[in-house]
C-alpha positions as CSV (number, residue, x, y, z in Angstrom):
1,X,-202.2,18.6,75.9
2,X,-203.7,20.6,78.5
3,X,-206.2,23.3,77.7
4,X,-204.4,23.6,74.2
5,X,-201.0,23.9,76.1
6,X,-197.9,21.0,75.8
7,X,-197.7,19.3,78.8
8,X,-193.8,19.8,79.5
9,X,-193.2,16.8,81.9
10,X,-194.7,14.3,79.3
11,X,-192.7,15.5,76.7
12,X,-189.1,14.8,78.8
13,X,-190.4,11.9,79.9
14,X,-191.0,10.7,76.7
15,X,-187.6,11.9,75.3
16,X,-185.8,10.2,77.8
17,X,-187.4,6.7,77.5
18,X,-187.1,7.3,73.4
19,X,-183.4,8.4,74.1
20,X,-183.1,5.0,76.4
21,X,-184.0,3.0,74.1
22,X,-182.2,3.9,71.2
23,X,-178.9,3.8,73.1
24,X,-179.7,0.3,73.9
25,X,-180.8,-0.3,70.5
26,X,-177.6,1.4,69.0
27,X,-175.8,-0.1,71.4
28,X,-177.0,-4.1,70.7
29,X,-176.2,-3.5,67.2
30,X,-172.7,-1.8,67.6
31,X,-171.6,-5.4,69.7
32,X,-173.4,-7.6,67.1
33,X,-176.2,-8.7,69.4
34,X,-178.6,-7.4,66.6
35,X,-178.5,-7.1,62.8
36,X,-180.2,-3.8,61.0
37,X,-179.6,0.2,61.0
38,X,-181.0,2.9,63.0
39,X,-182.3,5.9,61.4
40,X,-183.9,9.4,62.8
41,X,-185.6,12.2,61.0
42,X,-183.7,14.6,62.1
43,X,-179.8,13.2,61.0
44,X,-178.2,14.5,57.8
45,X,-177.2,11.0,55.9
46,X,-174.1,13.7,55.4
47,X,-173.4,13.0,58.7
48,X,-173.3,9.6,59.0
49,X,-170.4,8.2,60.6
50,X,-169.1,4.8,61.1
51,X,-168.3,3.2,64.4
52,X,-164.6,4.4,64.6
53,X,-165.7,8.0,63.0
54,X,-164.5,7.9,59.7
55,X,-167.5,9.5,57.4
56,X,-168.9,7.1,55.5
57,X,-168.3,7.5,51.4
58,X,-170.1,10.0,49.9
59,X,-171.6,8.1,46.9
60,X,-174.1,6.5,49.9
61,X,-175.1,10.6,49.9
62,X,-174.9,12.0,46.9
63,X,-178.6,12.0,45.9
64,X,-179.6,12.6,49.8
65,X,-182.2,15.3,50.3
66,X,-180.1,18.8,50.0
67,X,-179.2,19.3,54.3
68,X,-180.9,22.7,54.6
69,X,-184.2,20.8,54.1
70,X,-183.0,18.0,56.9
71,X,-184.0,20.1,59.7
72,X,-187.4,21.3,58.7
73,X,-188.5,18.2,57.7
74,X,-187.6,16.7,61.0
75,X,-190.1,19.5,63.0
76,X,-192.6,18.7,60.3
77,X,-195.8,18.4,62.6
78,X,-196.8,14.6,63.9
79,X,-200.3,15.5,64.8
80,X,-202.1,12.3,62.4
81,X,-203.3,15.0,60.4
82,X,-203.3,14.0,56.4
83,X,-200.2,15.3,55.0
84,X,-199.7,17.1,51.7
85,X,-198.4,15.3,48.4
86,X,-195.0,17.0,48.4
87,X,-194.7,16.5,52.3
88,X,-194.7,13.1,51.9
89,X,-192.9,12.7,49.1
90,X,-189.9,14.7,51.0
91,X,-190.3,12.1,54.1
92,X,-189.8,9.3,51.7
93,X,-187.1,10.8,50.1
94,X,-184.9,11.8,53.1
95,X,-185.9,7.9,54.5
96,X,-184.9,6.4,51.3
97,X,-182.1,7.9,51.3
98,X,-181.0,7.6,55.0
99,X,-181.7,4.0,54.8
100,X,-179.5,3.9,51.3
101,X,-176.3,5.6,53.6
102,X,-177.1,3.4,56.5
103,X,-176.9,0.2,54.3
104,X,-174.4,0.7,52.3
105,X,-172.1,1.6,55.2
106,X,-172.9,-1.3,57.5
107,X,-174.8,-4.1,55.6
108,X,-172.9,-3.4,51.9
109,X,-173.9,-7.2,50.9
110,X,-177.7,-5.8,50.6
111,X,-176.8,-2.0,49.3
112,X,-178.4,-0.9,46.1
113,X,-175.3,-0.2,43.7
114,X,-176.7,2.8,42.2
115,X,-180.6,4.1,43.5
116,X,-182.3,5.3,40.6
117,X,-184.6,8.0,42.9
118,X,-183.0,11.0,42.3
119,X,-185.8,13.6,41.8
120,X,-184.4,15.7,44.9
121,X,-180.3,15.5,44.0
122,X,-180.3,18.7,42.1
123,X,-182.3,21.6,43.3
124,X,-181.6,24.9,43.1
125,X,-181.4,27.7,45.8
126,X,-184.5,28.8,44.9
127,X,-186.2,25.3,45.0
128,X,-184.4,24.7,48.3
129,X,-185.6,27.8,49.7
130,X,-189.2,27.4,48.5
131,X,-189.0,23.5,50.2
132,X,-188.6,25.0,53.5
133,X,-191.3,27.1,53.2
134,X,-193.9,24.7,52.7
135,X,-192.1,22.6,55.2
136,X,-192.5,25.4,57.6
137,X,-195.7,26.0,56.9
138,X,-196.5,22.4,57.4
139,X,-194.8,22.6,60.8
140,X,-197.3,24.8,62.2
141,X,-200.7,23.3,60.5
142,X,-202.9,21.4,62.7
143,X,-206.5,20.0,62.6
144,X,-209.3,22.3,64.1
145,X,-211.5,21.4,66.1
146,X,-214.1,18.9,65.1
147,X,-217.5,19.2,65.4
């Protein structure tokens, strides 16, 4: 940061090495010259697709974090500030899950046949809707200065 502004340039040229890697990454595992998943906030375990596109089974899914709260908790701010109880609880959640679908769909010999952390499978509208308030509150909350 400059002056309390984002310094553009750093943050593409951090994207692209970030984006670099992963490819390479995603790309070593794809022609077996690595062994584990790749996983990013910001993907929908809905989403999930294996190598030839077919969608992977939806029982990988089914207690996933609802996908209206996928995107806000991927802009959920990064600044090392402390976060709240039911902020981390939701990263856990949607990483538990994501792992679960990426598992199951590529390494099924070390997939958990049925997860038993389900607290997020069945929210309501309203629930949903009150989620991505606080995440989008959390979004915007940074640290103050220090003294």
């Amino acid at each position: 940061m400059r002056n309390g502004t984002r310094d553009a340039s750093g943050d593409v040229q951090y994207s692209q090495t970030t984006r670099l890697r992963v490819r390479w990454f995603v790309g070593d595992l794809l022609a077996g010259r690595e062994r584990g998943i790749y996983l990013a906030i910001e993907l929908d375990p809905r989403d999930y697709k294996l190598p030839d596109e077919t969608p992977i089974e939806e029982r990988l899914y089914d207690g996933a974090l609802p996908s209206r709260l996928v995107a806000p908790l991927a802009r959920l701010r990064t600044d090392l500030d402390r976060f709240l109880p039911e902020e981390a609880d939701l990263l856990s959640y949607h990483g538990y899950w994501s792992t679960h679908a990426r598992i199951g769909a590529f390494h099924t010999e070390l997939a958990v046949p049925e997860p038993a952390w389900r607290d997020y499978a069945a929210l309501t509208s309203a629930d949903v809707q009150q989620l991505v308030h606080l995440l989008e509150r959390g979004a915007q909350r940074l640290r103050g200065p220090r003294s």
